[in-house]
N, C-alpha and C positions, 0 to 999 in steps of 0.2 A: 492396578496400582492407583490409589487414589491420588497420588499427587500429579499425576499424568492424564486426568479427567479435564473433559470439556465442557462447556457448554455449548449446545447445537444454536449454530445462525439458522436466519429465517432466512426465508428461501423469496431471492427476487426475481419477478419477472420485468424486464426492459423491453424486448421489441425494436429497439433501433441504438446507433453506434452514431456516436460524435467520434470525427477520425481526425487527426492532427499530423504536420509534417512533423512539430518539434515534441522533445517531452516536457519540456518545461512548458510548452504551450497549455498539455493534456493535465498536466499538475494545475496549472493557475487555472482553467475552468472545473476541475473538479473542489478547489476552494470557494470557487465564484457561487457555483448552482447549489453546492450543499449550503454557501449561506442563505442563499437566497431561497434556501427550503426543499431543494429537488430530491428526491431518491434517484441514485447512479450508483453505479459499481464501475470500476476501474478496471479493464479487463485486455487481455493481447485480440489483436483483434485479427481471422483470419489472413494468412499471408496474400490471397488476392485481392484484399480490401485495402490492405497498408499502405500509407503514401508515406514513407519515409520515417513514421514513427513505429517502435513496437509496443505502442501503448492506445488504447481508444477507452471513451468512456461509454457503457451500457446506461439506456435511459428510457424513461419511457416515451413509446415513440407519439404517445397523444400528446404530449407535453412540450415539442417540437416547438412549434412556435415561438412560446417562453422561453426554451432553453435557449434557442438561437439569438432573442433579444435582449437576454441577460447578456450574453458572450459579448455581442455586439456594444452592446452601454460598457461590459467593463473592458473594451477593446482586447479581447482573446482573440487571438489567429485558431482559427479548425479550418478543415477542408472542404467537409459536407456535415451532411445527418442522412443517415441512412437506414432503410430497414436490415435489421438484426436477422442472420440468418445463419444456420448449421454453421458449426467450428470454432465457435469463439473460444477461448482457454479461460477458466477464473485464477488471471494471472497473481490477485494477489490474495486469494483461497488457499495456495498452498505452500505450506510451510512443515519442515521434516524437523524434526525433536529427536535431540539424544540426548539423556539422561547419563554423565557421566559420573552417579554419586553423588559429590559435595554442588557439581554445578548441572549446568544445562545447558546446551545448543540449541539455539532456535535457527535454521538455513530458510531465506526463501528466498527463492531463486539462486543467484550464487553469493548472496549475500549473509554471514553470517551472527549472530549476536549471544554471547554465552552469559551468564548470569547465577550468584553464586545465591542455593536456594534455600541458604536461611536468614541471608541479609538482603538478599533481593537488589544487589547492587553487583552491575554492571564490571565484570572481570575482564571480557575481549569481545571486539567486531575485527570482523576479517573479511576477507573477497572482495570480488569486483576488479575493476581495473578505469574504474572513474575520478575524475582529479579531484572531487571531494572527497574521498574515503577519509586521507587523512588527517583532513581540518575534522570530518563529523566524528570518525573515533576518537581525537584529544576531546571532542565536547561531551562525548555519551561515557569513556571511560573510566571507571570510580563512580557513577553516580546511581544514586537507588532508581529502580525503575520506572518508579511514577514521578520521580522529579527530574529525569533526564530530557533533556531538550528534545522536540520531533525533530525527528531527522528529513523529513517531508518540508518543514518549514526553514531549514538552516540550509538544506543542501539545495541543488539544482538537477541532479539528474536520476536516471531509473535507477541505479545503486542507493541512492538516498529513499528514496523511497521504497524500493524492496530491503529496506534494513530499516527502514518504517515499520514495516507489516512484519520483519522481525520481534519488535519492541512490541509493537501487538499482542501478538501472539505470546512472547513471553510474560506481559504483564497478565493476561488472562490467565495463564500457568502460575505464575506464582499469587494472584488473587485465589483462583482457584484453591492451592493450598493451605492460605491461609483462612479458608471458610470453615466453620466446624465440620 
């Protein structure tokens, strides 16, 4: 079905995990280092590694130094830097699609975002049990896709941003559709 085509991400290598107790910590240093030019992925980081958050950023580990002195200049709390090893999850790689016809579900993780796929604008978000859910769905609902607010930038927790990587995901989907 071509309106359910993707386009394939390139494939990162990192090599080591910045680990954070809060997530709002692991949100403000993956804003910090991607401005400051880094490649990272945001990813759950094995449960023996976790210090209280379920969120770590993948980096690369030659880059260490840097990343640590960005964090430090733009005063982020993390825990350590550590080498990347077997088990990490691409927490926010996965996102499930249902095609109900007129509209579309985008879920990642328990968070969900539907969207209607010939106006491209925003019908419902659902899930979670985070106290921003519903300040971010009054801001995202009714609004076309690409001019809805990030939800990464308004909200404060891993709900907000796995209905981030919703909004993702669905704008790729209905870009997608609209290419010849």
């Amino acid at each position: 079905m071509a309106f359910m085509k993707r386009r394939q991400k390139t494939a990162f290598e990192g090599g080591g995990l910045v680990l954070f107790s809060e997530v709002t910590d692991a949100m403000r240093a993956e804003k910090a280092l991607s401005k400051a030019g880094y490649t990272l992925k945001l990813v759950a980081p094995p449960p023996h590694l976790r210090k209280g958050c379920d969120l770590a950023l993948e980096i690369n580990l030659v880059e260490k130094p840097g990343i640590e002195r960005v964090l430090e200049e733009r005063d982020v709390n993390y825990v350590s830097v550590t080498p990347l090893k077997a088990g990490t999850s691409r927490l926010l790689e996965f996102a499930t699609v249902t095609d109900f016809g007129k509209w579309v579900m985008v879920k990642s993780a328990n968070m969900k975002l539907t969207f209607d796929k010939e106006t491209g604008t925003i019908v419902n978000t659902s899930g979670g049990g985070c106290p921003d859910i519903p300040f971010l769905h009054s801001e995202l609902i009714d609004k076309p896709l690409n001019r809805a607010p990030r939800p990464r930038d308004i909200g404060f927790t891993l709900c907000a941003l796995m209905l981030d990587n919703a909004l993702d995901e669905s704008i790729t989907i209905y870009q997608g559709e609209k290419e010849p």
